[in-house]
KEKE-478403 format. One line per field, with one value per residue (C-alpha): residue number from 1; residue in three letters; x, y, z. Coordinates in steps of 0.001 Angstrom, whole numbers. Example, Ala and Ser with C-alpha at 12.3 -4.5 7.8 and 13.67 -1.06 7.14 Angstrom:
% KEKE-478403
k <- c(1/2) $
r <- c(ALA/SER) $
u <- c(12300/13670) $
v <- c(-4500/-1060) $
w <- c(7800/7140) $
% end
This chain:
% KEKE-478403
k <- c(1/2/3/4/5/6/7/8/9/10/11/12/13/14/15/16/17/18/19/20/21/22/23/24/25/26/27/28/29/30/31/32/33/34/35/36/37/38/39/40/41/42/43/44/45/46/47/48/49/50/51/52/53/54/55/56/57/58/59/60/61/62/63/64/65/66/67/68/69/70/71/72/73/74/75/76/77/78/79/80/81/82/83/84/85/86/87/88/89/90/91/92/93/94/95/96/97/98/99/100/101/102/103/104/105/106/107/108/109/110/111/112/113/114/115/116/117/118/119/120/121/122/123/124/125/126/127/128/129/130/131/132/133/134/135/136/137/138/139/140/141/142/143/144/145/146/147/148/149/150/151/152/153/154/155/156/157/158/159/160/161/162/163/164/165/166/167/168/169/170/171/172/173/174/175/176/177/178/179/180/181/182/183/184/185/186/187/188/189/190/191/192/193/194/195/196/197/198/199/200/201/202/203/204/205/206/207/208/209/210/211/212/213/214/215/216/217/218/219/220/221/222/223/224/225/226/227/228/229/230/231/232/233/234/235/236/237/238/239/240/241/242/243/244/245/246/247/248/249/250/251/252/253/254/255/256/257/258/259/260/261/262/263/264/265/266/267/268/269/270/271/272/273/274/275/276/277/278/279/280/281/282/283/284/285/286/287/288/289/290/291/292/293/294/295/296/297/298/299/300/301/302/303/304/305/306/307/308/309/310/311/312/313/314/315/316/317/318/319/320/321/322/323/324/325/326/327/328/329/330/331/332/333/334/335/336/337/338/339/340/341/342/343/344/345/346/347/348/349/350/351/352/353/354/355/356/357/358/359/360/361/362/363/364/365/366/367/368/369/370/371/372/373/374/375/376/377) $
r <- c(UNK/UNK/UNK/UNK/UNK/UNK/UNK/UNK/UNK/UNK/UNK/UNK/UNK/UNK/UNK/UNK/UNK/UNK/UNK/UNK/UNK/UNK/UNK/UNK/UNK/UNK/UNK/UNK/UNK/UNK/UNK/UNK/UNK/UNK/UNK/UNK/UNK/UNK/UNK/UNK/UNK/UNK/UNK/UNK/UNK/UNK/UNK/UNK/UNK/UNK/UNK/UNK/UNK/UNK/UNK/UNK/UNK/UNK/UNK/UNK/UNK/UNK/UNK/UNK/UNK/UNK/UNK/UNK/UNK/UNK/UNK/UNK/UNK/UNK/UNK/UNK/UNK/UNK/UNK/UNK/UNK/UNK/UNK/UNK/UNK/UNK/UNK/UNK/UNK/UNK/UNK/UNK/UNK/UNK/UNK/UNK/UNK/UNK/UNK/UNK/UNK/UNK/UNK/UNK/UNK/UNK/UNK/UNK/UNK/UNK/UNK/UNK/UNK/UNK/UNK/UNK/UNK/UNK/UNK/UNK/UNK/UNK/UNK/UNK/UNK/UNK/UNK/UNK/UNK/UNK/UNK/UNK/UNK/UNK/UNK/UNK/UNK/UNK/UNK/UNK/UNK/UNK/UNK/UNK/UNK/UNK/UNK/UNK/UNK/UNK/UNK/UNK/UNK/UNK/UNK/UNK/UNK/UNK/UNK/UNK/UNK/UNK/UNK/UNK/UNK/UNK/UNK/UNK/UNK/UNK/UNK/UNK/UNK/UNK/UNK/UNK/UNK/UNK/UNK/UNK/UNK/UNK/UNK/UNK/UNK/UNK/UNK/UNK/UNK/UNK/UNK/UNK/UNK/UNK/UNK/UNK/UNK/UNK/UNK/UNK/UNK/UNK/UNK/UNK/UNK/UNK/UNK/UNK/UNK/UNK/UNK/UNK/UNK/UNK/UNK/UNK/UNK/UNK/UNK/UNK/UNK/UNK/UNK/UNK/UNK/UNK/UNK/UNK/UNK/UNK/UNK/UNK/UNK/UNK/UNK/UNK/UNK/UNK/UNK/UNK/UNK/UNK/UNK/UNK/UNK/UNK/UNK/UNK/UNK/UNK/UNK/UNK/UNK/UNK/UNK/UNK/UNK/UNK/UNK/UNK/UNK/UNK/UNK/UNK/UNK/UNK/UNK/UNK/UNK/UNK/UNK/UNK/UNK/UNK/UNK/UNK/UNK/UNK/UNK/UNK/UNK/UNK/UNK/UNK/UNK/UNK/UNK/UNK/UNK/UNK/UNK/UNK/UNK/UNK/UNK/UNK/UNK/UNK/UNK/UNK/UNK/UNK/UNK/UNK/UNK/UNK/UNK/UNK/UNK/UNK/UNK/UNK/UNK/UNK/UNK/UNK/UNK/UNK/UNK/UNK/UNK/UNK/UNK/UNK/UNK/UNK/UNK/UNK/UNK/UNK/UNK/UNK/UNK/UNK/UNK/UNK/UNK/UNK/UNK/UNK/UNK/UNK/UNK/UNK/UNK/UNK/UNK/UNK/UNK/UNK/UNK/UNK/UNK/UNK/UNK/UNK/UNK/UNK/UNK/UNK/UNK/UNK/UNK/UNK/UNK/UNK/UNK/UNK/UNK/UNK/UNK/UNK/UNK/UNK/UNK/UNK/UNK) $
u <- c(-94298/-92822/-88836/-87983/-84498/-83652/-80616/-79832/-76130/-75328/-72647/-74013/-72203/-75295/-74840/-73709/-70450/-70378/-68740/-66014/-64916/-64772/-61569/-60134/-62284/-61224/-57643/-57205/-58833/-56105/-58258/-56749/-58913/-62403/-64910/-67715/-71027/-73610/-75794/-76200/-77439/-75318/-71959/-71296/-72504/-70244/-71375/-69486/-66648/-66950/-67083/-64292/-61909/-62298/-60528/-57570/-54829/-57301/-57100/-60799/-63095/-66585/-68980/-71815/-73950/-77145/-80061/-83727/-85248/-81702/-81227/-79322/-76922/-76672/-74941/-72675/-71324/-70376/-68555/-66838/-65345/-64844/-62566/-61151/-59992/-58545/-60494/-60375/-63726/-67053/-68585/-72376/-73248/-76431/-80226/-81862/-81121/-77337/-77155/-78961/-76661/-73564/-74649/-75144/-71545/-70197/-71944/-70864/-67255/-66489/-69698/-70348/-72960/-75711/-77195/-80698/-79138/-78800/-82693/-84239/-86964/-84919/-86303/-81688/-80904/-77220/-76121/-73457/-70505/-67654/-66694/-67704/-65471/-65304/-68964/-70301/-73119/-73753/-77311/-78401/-82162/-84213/-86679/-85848/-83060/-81196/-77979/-79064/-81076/-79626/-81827/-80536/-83795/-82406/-84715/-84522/-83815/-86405/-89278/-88547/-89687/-88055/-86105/-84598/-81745/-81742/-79064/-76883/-73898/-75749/-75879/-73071/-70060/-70083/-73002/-72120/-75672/-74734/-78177/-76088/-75875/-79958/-79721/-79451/-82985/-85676/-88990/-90655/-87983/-87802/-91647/-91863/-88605/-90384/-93174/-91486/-89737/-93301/-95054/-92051/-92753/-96327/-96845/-94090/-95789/-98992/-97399/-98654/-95185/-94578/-91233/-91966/-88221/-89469/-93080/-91049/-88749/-91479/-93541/-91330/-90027/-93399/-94041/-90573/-91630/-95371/-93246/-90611/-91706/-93579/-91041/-88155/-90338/-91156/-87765/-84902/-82254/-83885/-80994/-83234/-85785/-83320/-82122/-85029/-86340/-82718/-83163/-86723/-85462/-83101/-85403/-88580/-85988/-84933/-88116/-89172/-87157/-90515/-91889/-94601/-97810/-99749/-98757/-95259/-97301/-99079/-96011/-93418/-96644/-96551/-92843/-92748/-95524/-95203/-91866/-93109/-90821/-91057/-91510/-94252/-95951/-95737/-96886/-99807/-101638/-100765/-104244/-106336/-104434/-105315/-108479/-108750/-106940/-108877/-110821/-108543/-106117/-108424/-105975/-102653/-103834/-105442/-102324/-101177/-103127/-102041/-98677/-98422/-100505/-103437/-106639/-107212/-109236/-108667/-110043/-108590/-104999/-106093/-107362/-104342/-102151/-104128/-103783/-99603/-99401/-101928/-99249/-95884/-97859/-98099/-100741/-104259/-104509/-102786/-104735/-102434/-99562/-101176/-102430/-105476/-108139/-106110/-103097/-104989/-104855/-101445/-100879/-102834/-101052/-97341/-98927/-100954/-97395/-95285/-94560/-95078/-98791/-98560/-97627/-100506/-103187/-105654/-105377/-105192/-106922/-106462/-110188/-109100/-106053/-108022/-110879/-107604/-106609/-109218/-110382/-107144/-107164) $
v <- c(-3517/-943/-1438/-839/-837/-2184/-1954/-3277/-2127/-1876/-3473/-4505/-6356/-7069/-8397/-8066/-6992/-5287/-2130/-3849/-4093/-605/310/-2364/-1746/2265/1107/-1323/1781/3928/5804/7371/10567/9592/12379/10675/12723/11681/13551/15533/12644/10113/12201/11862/8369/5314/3894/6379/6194/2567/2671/5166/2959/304/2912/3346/3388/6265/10204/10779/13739/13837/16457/15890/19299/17252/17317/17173/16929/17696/21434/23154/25374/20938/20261/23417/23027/19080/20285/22757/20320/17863/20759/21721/18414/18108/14387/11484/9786/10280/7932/8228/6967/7961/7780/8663/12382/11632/9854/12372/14784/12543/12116/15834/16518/14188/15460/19487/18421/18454/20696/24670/26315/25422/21997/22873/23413/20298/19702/17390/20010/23173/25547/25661/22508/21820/18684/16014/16084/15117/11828/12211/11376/7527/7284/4261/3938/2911/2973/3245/3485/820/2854/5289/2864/5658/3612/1967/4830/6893/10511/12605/14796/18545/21066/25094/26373/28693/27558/24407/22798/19228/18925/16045/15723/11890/10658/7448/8858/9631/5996/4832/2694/-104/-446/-1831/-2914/-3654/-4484/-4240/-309/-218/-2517/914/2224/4066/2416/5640/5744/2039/2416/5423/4112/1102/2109/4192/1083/-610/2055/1741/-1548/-1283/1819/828/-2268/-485/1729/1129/1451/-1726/-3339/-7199/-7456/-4489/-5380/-8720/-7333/-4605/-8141/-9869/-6882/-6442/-9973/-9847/-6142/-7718/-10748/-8476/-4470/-5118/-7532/-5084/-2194/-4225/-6254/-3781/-6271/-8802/-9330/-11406/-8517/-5757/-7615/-8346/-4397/-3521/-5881/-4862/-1047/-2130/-3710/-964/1357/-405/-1432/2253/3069/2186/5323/5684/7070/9566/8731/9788/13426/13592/12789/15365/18235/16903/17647/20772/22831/21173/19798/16376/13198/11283/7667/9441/11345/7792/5801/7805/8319/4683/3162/6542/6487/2515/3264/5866/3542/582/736/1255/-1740/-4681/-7565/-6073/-4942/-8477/-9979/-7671/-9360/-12901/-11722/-10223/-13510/-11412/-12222/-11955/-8756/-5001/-4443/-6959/-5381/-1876/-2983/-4808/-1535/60/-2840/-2497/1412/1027/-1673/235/3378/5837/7615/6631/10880/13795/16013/13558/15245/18861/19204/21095/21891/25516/23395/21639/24030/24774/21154/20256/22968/21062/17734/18300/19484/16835/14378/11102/11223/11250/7064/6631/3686/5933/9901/12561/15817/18686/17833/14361/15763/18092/15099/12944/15232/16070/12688/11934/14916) $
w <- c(-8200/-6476/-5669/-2015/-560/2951/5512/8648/9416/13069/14813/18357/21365/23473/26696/30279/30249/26875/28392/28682/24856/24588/25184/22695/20620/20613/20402/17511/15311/16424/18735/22325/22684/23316/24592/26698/26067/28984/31205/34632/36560/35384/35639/39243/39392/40238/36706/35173/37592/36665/33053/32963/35034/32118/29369/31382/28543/26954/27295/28396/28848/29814/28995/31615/29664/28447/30640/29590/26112/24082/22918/20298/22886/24401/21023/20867/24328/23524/20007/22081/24525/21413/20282/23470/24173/20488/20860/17533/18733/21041/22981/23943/27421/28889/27724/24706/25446/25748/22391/20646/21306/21177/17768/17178/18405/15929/13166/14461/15333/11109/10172/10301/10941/13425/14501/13806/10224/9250/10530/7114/7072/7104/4065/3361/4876/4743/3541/5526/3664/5750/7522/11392/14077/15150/17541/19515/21940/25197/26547/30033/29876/27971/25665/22969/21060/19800/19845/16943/15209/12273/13755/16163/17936/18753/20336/19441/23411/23240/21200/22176/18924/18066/15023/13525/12118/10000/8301/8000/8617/11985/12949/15826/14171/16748/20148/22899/24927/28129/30533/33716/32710/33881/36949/38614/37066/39304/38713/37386/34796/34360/33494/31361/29117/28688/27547/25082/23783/23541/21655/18632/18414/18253/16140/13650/13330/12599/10295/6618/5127/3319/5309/6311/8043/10558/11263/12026/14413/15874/16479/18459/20202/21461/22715/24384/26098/27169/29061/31209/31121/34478/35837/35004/37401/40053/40451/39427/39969/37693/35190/32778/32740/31873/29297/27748/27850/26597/23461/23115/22313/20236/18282/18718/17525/13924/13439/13350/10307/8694/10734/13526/14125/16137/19068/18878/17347/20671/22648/20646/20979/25178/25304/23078/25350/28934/28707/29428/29619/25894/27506/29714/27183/24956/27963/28734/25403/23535/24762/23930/20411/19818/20445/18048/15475/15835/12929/10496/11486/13544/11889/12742/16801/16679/15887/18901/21055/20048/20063/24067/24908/25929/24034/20032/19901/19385/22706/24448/23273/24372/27715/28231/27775/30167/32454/31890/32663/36221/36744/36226/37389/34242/34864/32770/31431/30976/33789/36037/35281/35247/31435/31147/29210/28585/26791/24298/21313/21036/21870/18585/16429/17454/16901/13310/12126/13146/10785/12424/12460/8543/8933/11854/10146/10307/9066/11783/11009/13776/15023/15511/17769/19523/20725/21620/23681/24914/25709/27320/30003) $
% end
């Protein structure tokens, strides 16, 4: 047999109220000079104003520069203000996009060279060699679970091309999950964050790598997104809900260390050439990607069914997905949200070379990405 190795490291505090350990937490490591990483939108909220309040005994700065899919010239302008501010620690606070790049300035606060450097497909790749800077995690969206994810996703600012940059040393020393972070959602992003979270539980669970403690976690993540993702749109407030979707990304994102599938090609290709949102891209082509899937994995999207308490078939599954996004409005195709027949081919040269696809239960050629597409417009 083949040997496999397995790890499961993160510290989380999950719960409402988590936030509040931060500061103590910071302290009895010796830490007093914490930069906050987060983005535009969330900088002159009162849940920043909030969560800085609770660090009182701290030196803090914020850089509020990450907006968007995360960029390279993102990452330089946190390390700068890392440097500026002479600061022992980061703290991530934000979405997916803030982590990334929380992580990013971490790793470039004790690195040279340039972010997209350290990219795990870079013909020179440089390697991690020195300890990063003290980093934990706060989410405030429900959906990509990079708190708890060892990969930090950097785009070039003018190709726009996603690069990844994995490592371990990546991952955040202590999380701090805090659902009352989200009670302040808009639906649209409620929706489209959710459905990212339920598309890494379902295509890491569909993934062929062998990793029973994931497809175990991807499982139940699923069942617990099918029971609140449309709850959590249509009643903001509903604590239960958010809490739920919050653990359900956790849980969609560890259980995609086994890697994902073609979806997650279609959706990097979507953000690459038309900038879309990741959750969005995710949400919109899941059901057209199941269906192109179903042949090669009819047990596991059974068990799917079973699982989100919707029938025991591979089409009952896939209808149901489409039943979820009319529900939490994502739109059913891409010509929704202005993709067109005049995208398609450079969409299906970003998505044949992305790497996720390479896990999908069923091979992807460039044909096959050009008729999902296509069938998805």
């Amino acid at each position: 047999m083949t040997l496999h190795r397995f790890s499961f490291p993160t510290t989380i505090h999950f719960g409402p109220g988590a936030r509040r350990l931060v500061g103590d937490h910071l302290k009895q490591r010796g830490l007093s000079r914490p930069l906050i990483v987060t983005d535009k939108g969330l900088a002159s909220l009162p849940l920043l104003a909030e969560f800085r309040s609770l660090l009182p005994a701290l030196s803090v700065e914020v850089y509020a520069g990450v907006f968007g899919n995360p960029t390279k010239s993102q990452v330089d302008g946190g390390t700068a203000a890392f440097k500026a501010h002479h600061a022992d620690c980061v703290i991530g606070f934000g979405g997916g996009a803030a982590l990334d790049v929380a992580k990013a300035v971490a790793l470039m606060a004790v690195h040279e060279g340039d972010v997209l450097e350290y990219a795990w497909d870079h013909p020179n790749v440089r390697p991690i060699v020195n300890e990063l800077p003290h980093f934990v995690a706060l989410p405030t969206t429900s959906g990509t679970g990079s708190e708890v994810g060892r990969s930090s996703v950097i785009s070039h600012d003018t190709t726009h091309v996603k690069k990844i940059v994995f490592s371990p040393a990546l991952l955040a020393r202590a999380v701090f999950a805090d659902p009352e972070l989200t009670l302040g959602l808009p639906a649209a992003i409620t929706a489209a964050t959710g459905l990212d979270a339920l598309t890494h539980n379902v295509e890491s669970y569909l993934s062929p790598v062998y990793h029973p403690l994931c497809d175990g976690i991807a499982l139940e993540g699923t069942r617990i997104a099918a029971r609140a993702l449309v709850t959590a749109v249509r009643e903001p407030g509903n604590l239960a809900a958010r809490s739920d979707m919050m653990m359900s990304s956790l849980m969609g994102a560890i259980a995609f260390q086994k890697d994902l599938g073609a979806v997650h090609s279609c959706a990097h290709a979507l953000g690459t050439v038309v900038d879309m949102h990741h959750g969005l891209a995710n949400g919109i082509m899941i059901d057209h990607v199941m269906r192109f899937n179903a042949p090669s994995c009819v047990h596991k999207l059974e068990e799917l069914a079973r699982v989100c308490g919707v029938g025991s078939t591979p089409d009952e599954f896939i209808g149901w997905l489409g039943k979820v996004k009319a529900d939490v409005g994502i739109p059913a195709r891409l010509g929704e949200k202005g993709v067109g027949a005049s995208h398609v081919a450079a969409l299906v040269e970003v998505a044949i070379k992305d790497t996720c696809h390479q896990t999908n239960p069923r091979p992807c050629t460039a044909d096959d990405f050009r008729r999902l597409f296509e069938g998805a417009l």
